[in-house]
Structure formats: structure tokens, C-alpha cells
C-alpha positions in Angstrom: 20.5 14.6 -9.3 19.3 17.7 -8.4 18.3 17.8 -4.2 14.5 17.7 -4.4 12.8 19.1 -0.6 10.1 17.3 0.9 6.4 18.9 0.6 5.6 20.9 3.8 2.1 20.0 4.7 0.8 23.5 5.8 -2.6 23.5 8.0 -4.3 26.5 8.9 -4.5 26.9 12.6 -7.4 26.0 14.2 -9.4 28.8 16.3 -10.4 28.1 19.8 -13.9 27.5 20.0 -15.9 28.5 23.2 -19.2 27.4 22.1 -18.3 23.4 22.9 -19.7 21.1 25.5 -16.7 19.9 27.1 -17.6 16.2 27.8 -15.5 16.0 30.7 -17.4 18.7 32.6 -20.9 17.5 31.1 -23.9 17.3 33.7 -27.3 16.6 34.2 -29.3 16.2 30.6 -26.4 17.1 28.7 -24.6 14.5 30.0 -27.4 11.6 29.4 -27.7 13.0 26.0 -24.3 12.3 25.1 -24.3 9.0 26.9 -27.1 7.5 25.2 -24.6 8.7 21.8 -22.5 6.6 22.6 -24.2 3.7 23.0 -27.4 4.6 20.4 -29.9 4.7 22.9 -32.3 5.7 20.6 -35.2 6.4 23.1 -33.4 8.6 25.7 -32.4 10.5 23.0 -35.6 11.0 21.5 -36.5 12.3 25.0 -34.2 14.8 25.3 -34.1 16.2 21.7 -37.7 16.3 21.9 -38.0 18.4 24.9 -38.2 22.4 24.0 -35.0 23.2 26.4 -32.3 20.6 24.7 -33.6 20.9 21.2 -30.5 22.8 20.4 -28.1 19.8 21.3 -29.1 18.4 17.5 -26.4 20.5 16.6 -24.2 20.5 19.6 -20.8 20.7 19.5 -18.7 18.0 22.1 -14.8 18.4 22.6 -14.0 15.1 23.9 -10.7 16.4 24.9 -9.2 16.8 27.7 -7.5 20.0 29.1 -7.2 19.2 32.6 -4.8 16.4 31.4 -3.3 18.4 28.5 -2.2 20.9 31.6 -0.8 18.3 33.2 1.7 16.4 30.5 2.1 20.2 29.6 3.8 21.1 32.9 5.4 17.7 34.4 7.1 17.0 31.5 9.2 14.9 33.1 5.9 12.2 33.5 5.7 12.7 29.3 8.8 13.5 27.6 7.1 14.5 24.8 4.3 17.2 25.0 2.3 19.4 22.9 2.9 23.0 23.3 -0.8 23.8 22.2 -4.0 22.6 23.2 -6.3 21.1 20.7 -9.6 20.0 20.8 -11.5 17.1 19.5 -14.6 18.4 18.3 -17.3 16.2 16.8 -21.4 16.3 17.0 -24.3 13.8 18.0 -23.8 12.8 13.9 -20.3 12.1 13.9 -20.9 9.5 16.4 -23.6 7.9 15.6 -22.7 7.6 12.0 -19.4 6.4 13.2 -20.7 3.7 15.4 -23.1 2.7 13.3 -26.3 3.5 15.0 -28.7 4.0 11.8 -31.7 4.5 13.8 -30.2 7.2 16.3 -29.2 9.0 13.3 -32.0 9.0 11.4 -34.1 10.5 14.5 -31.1 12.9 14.4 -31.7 13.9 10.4 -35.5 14.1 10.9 -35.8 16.5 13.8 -32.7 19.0 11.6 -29.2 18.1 12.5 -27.3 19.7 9.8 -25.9 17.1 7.8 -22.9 18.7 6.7 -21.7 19.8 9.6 -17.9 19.3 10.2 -16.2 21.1 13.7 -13.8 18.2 13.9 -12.7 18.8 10.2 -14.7 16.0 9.1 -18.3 15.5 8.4 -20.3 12.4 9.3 -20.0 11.6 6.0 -16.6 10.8 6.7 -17.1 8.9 9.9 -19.5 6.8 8.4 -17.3 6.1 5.0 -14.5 5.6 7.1 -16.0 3.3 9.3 -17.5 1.2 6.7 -21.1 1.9 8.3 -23.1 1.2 4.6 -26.5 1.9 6.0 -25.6 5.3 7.7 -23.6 6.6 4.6 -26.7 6.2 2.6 -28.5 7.6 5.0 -26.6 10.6 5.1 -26.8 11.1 1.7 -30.5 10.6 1.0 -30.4 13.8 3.6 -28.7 15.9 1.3 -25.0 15.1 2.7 -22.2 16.4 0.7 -20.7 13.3 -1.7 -17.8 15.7 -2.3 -17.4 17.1 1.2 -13.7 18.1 2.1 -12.3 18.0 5.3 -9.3 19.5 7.2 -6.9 17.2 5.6 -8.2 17.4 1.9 -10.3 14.1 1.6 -13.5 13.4 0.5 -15.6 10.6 1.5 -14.1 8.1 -1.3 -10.6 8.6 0.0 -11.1 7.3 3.1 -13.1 4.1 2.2 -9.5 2.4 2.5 -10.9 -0.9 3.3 -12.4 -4.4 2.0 -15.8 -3.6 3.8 -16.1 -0.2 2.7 -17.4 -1.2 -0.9 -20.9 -0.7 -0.1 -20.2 2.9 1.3 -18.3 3.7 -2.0 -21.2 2.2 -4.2 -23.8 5.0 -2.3 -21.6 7.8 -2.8 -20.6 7.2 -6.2 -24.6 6.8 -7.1 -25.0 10.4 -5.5 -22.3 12.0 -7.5 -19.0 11.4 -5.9 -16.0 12.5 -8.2 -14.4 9.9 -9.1 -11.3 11.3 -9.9 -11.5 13.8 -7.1 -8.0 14.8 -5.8 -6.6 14.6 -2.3 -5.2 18.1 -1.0 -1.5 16.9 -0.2 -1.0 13.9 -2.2 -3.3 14.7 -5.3 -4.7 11.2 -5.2 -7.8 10.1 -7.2 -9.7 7.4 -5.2 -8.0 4.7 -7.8 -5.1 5.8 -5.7 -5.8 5.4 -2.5 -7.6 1.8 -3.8 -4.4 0.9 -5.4 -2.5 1.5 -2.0 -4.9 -0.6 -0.3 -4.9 -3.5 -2.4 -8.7 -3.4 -2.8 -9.7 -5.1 -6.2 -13.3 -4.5 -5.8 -13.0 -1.3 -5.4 -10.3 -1.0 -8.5 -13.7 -2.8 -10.6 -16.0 -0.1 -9.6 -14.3 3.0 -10.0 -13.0 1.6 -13.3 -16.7 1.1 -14.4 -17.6 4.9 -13.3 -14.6 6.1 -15.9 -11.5 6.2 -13.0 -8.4 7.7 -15.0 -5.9 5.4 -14.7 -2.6 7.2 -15.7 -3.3 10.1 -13.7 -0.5 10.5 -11.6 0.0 12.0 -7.9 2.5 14.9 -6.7 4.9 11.9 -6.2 4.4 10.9 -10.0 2.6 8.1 -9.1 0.1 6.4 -11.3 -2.7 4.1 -9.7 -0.3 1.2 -10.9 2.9 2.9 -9.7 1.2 3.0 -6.1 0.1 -0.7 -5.9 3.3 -1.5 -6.7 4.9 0.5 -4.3 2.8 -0.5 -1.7 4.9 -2.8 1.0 2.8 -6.3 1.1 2.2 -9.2 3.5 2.6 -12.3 1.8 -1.3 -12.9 2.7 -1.4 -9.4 0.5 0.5 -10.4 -2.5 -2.9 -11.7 -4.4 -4.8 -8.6 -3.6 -2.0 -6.4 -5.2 -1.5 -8.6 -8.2 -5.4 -8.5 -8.6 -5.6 -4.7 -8.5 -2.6 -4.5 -11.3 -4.3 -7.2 -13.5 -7.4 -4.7 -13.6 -5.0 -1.7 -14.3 -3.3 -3.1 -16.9 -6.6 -5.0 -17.9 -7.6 -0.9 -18.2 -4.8 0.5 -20.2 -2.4 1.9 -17.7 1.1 2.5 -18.5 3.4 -0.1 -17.6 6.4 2.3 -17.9 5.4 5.6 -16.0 8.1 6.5 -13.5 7.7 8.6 -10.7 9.7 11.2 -9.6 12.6 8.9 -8.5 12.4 7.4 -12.3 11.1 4.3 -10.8 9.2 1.8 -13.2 6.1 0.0 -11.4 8.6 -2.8 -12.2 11.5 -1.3 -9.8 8.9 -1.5 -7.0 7.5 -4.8 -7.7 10.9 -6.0 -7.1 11.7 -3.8 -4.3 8.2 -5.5 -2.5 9.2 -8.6 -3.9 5.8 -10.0 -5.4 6.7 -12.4 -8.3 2.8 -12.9 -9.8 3.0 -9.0 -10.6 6.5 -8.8 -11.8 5.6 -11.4 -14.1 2.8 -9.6 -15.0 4.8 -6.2 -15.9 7.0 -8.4 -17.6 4.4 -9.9 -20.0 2.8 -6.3 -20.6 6.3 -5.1 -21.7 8.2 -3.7 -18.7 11.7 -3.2 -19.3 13.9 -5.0 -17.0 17.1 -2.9 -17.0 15.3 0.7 -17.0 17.5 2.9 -14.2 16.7 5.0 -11.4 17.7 8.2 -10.4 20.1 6.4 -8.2 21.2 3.8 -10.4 19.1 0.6 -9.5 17.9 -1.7 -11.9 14.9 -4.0 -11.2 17.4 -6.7 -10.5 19.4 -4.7 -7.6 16.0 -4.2 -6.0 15.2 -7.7 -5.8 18.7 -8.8 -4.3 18.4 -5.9 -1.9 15.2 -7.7 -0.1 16.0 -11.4 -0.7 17.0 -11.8 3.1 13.8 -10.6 4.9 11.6 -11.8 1.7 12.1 -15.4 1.6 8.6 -16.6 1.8 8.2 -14.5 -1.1 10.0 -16.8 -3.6 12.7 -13.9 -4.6 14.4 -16.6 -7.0 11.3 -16.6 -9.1 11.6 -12.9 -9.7 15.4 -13.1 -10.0 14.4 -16.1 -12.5 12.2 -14.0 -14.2 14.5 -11.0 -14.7 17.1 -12.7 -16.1 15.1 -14.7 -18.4 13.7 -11.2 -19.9 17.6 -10.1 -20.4 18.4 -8.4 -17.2 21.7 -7.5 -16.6 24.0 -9.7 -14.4 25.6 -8.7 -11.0 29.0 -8.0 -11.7 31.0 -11.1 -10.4 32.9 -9.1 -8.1 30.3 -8.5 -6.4 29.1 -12.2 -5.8 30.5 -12.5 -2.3 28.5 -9.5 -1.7 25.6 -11.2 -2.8 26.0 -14.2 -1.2 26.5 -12.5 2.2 23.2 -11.1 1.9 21.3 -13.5 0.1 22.7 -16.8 1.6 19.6 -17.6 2.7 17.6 -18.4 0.0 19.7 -21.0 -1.9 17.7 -20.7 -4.9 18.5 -17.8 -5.7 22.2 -18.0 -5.7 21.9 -21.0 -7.9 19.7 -18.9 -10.6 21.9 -16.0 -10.2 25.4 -18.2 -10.7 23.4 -20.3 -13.5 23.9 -17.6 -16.0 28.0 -17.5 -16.1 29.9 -19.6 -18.3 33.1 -19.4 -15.1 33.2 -18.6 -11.9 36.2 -17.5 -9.8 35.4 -19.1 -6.5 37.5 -17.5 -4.0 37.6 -18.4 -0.2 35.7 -15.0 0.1 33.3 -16.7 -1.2 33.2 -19.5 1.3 33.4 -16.7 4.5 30.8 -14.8 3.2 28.5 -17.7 3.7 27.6 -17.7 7.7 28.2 -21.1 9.4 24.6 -21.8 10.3 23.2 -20.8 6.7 26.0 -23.4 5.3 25.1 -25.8 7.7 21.1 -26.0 6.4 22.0 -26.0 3.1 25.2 -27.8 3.1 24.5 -30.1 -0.2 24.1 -27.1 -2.7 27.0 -24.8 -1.2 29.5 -27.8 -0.9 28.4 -27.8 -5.0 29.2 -24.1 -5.4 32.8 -24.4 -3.4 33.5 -27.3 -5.6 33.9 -25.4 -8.6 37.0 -23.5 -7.1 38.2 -27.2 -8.6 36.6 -28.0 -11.1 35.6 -26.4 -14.2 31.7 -25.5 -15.2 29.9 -28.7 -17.1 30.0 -29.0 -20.9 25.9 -29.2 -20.5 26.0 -25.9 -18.5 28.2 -24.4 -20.7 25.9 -25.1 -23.9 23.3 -23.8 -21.7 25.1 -20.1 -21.6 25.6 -20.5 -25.0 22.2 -20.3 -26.3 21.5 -17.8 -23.3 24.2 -15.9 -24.6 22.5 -16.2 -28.6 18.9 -15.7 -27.1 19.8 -12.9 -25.2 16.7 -10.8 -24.3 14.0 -13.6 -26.4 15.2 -16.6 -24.6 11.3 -16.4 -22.5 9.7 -15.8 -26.1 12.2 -18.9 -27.9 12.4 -21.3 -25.8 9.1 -22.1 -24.9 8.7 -22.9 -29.2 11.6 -25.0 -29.3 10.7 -28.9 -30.4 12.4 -29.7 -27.0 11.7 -32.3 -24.4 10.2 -29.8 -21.5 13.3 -30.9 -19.2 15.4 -29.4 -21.5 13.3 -26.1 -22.2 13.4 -25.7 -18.1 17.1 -26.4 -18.1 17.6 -23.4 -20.2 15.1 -21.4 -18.7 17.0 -21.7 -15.3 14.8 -24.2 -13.7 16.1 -25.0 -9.9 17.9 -28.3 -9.1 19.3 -27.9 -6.1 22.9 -27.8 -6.9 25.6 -25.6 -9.0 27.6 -27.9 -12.0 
């Protein structure tokens, strides 16, 4: 595979500006104006903006930086360690903060008396702060003012890419009813907003943009569809639901279960790799394949075994389950010791992984790659897997791999019609008992 080199981000440099209010040297009126900012004292600064001599500080600039201190890590480096070799300020205006904070009437004396609305010295507008603060009422505020839906700043995002969270909805509801693009593209990544949703695990926000006309198979510079990022995404077990919510609606929407990206991973690969079974199931049953190969060689299935020991309160032996029942491909039996180093932990998916060979070599590599304490927890089911160094795999077990063997890749479509007692049906389907025959 040929060497491909990370994307170098390049930012223009920023100029100095020396038409700032340093906050940190602020006095007098200037001072109370900002002040009352920061905590939306809307009557001082009605005061102050009213008054003929500070009407220009509806517009004024703050750096909220501070160079005294930037001098200071920047020559006793041996306080820091780590320094900046430049100074940079942190510019924002009366907007930015009260947008950001929240304060809806403070802003909209601000708008009223001319504060340009698009104003953006930081590299963000307020339209930003607000969206990205998840202050509803001051985003559609903002925009009944005239404020940019499509604003970009410094780092290439417009307002819908950075509503990022749960309680951002109602922020992306105003800007998409005052022309936000909805499939807008970030400057770096070339995300769409159904990207960055995706990401996030936000269903609500996958359900609107899907109702404005999102794209869902438009892919990023990193080949990723909207699908291929939620899957990608690494998730909390309390985030598993949210994730497999946001691929029901993508799929729900037509996307393409079989887009790679530019490592010729499947949304199914990275499923596996974050170990969420309700979504691998769902690829599976929209026709994911289940032994498609990466650049380097992985398979769904070596993704899954690769997590198993830090994602046991994910239930890896369902998706292990799952992927064999859809005709993955088997760890080589040398490698089982392997295996069973790593994945120990999670007895359950041992058993489904040996419950698919007809013989076993058990070997006392098998027995040391178990550690002591793992053995000791789960001593009934591996005392059954070192029994069989003795004692040959059960006639039941071995009709089992039989039909397995006959099924092959249909055994989830077969089995399930089979005029079977359901015992039986799980039996073949690699239910878990507990114990190896």
C-alpha cells in the first residue's frame, strides 16, 4: 500500500491588531462596560452605549489575552516547559459574549443601537458562539438581524458544524429556516453537517437534516460517509443507542452499507472495531459483507477480537456470534492461544469462537495463555475447554458443524425456517451454555 501523508492544516497567520481593548489594562467606563458583558447587566450597559463618548464600544474589539503572562512562560521556560514562540490574541466583541452566555436581552440592546452582526475578529462570529453554545433564543436572534446562516470562520465551519450537541437542535432548526446549507462543507475535513451529526451520535439532528435533503453518501477527505463516521466514532456504552439510532436513520435513508474509506474500511470494520453489537447487526441485515479486507488485512472479525479485553460490557460475543453466523471466516487455530490470551476475559466469547470447529488441538499453551486469576473466575467453562485435550468433541456438536459446514454463509437465513424445537435452532445458531463439549 502505497505511503499516504497526513493533510497539513495550513492557517494563514494572523496580523497583530492594535486597535483592541486589552481587558487586562481596561479602566474606568471601558472596564464597567465589559464587566456588565460578562454578567448581562443589561442596564449598565445601556448606560454606557447610550452615552455619546462610548457609543463606539458596540463594536469594540477585547483581547482577553494576556501578554504580561505570555512574556513570562515565554522567558522562564523552565516554570512551563512548553511555550509558544508567538503571541496570540483572543479577540472577541460585546456580541460574542453575550450570545455565548446566553444573555438575549443584552444582545438585543446590542443589535438595536448597530453592533454589526457579522462581525468575527476572533475568527468566529456570534453566530458561532451562540450555535455552539446551544443558546436557541440568541441564534435566532442573530439571524432575524441579518446574521450570516453561512458564515465561515478561521477554521472552515459554519454555524451547523458546530451544533455538536443534544441541546443544540433548536439552534440548528433557526438556521436551517434562514438558509443554512445543508450540505455545506467543512474547510479541512469536507464534512456536511450529516457528518459532524453522525460523529456526535445526535439522532435528532440526523431526522432534521434528512428532512431538509442531507446527502447521505457524500463522503469526507477521509472517504467517509455520514454512516462510515458514526461507525467510526469511539462510544460509551451509555452511547451505543445513540449511534445505532443515527445508522438506523442512515440506512432508513438509503446510504451505502458498503462505502469504504480510504483505509478500505466497511462501516462494518468499525462497528466491530467500537464494538457496538445493535449496529453490527444492523449492517449485517442491510447486507454488509462480513469478510470484506482492509488495506492492512483485517477482517470485521479481527477487529472485534482486537477489543474484546477493554469492551466487555459491550457484549463482544454477540458480535463474534453474529459474524460467524453470516459466514465469517474463522481464526486460524494456531492462533487460538493467541486469542485466548487476549480475550480470556470474556468467556463467552471463547466458547462461540471454539463452537465452530469440529477438533480442537488443546495444547498446554493453551492452558498458560489463560492468566491464573481469569481461570480462577471462570473456572467451570475453562476446566471444560482443557478437558477436551482428553476427550474427543460430542457427536451432538459434531452434527452441529455439520450443518454449519452445509449452511455455510445462510445458516442466519435457514435456520430460523427450520420446523425445529427453538432449543435446537439456538444450538446451531451458537447460543451460549456456559461450557465447551
Amino acid at each position: 500500500m502505497a505511503y499516504v501523508a497526513p493533510k497539513v492544516k495550513w492557517r494563514k497567520p494572523k496580523n497583530y491588531r492594535n486597535d483592541v481593548i486589552p481587558t487586562a489594562n481596561a479602566t474606568g467606563c471601558i472596564l464597567q462596560f465589559w464587566n456588565s458583558l460578562l454578567v448581562g447587566d443589561e442596564l449598565t450597559i445601556l448606560s454606557i452605549v447610550d452615552d455619546e463618548e462610548y457609543g463606539y464600544l458596540l463594536d469594540a474589539i477585547y483581547d482577553t489575552s494576556n501578554i504580561e503572562e505570555w512574556k513570562n512562560f515565554r522567558y522562564n521556560y523552565r516554570g512551563l516547559r512548553l511555550w509558544s514562540l508567538t503571541y496570540e490574541q483572543e479577540l472577541t466583541t460585546p456580541l460574542h459574549i453575550t450570545a455565548g452566555r446566553g444573555f438575549t436581552d443584552c444582545l438585543k440592546l446590542l443589535l438595536q443601537r448597530g453592533a454589526s452582526v457579522d462581525l468575527a475578529p476572533g475568527g468566529t462570529t456570534a453566530l458561532h458562539e451562540s450555535c455552539e453554545n446551544y443558546q436557541s433564543e440568541c441564534t435566532k436572534l442573530l439571524l432575524i438581524h441579518g446574521a450570516n446562516a453561512n458564515a465561515v470562520s478561521e477554521d472552515g465551519h459554519m454555524p451547523l458544524h458546530v451544533c455538536t450537541s443534544p441541546e443544540s437542535l433548536e439552534c440548528a432548526k433557526y438556521l436551517l429556516q434562514y438558509g443554512a446549507a445543508i450540505n455545506g462543507r467543512t474547510l479541512d475535513e469536507d464534512d456536511t453537517p450529516l457528518h459532524v451529526a453522525a460523529r456526535n451520535g445526535l439522532p435528532d439532528h440526523i431526522a432534521l437534516y434528512l428532512r431538509y435533503g442531507a446527502a447521505v453518501d457524500k463522503q469526507n477527505n477521509e472517504g467517509l460517509t455520514p454512516l462510515n463516521a458514526a461507525c467510526s466514532q469511539p462510544q460509551e456504552v451509555q452511547d451505543l443507542q445513540c449511534y445505532f439510532k443515527v445508522c438506523q436513520m442512515l440506512l432508513g435513508a438509503g446510504a451505502d452499507v458498503r462505502t469504504t474509506d480510504q483505509d478500505k474500511h466497511t462501516p462494518l470494520h468499525m462497528a466491530c472495531k467500537n464494538a457496538n453489537p445493535d449496529i453490527v447487526d444492523l449492517l449485517l441485515a442491510n447486507g454488509a459483507c462480513v469478510n470484506d479486507m482492509g488495506y492492512g488485512g483485517e477482517a470485521p472479525m479481527h477487529n472485534i477480537l482486537k477489543v474484546v479485553c477493554y469492551k466487555g460490557a459491550h457484549h463482544p460475543e454477540r458480535i463474534v456470534r453474529a459474524l460467524l453466523n453470516h459466514g465469517s471466516i474463522r481464526v486460524w487455530p494456531g492462533a487460538l492461544p493467541k486469542v485466548l490470551k487476549h480475550c480470556s476475559e470474556s468467556p463467552r466469547t471463547i466458547e462461540v469462537l471454539l463452537n465452530v470447529y469440529s477438533h480442537l488441538k488443546v495444547t498446554d499453551t493453551w492452558v498458560e495463555s489463560v492468566p491464573t486469576e481469569v481461570f480462577k473466575e471462570h473456572k467451570e467453562f475453562y476446566e471444560s475447554v482443557f478437558s477436551l485435550a482428553l476427550t474427543p468433541r460430542s457427536l451432538q456438536h459434531l452434527a452441529r458443524c455439520r450443518l454449519r459446514s452445509f449452511l455455510d454463509a445462510h445458516i442466519h437465513k435457514v435456520v430460523p425456517k427450520l420446523n425445529l424445537p427453538t432449543f435446537i435452532k439456538n444450538y446451531l445458531l451458537l447460543e451460549y451454555r456456559g461450557y465447551i463439549h
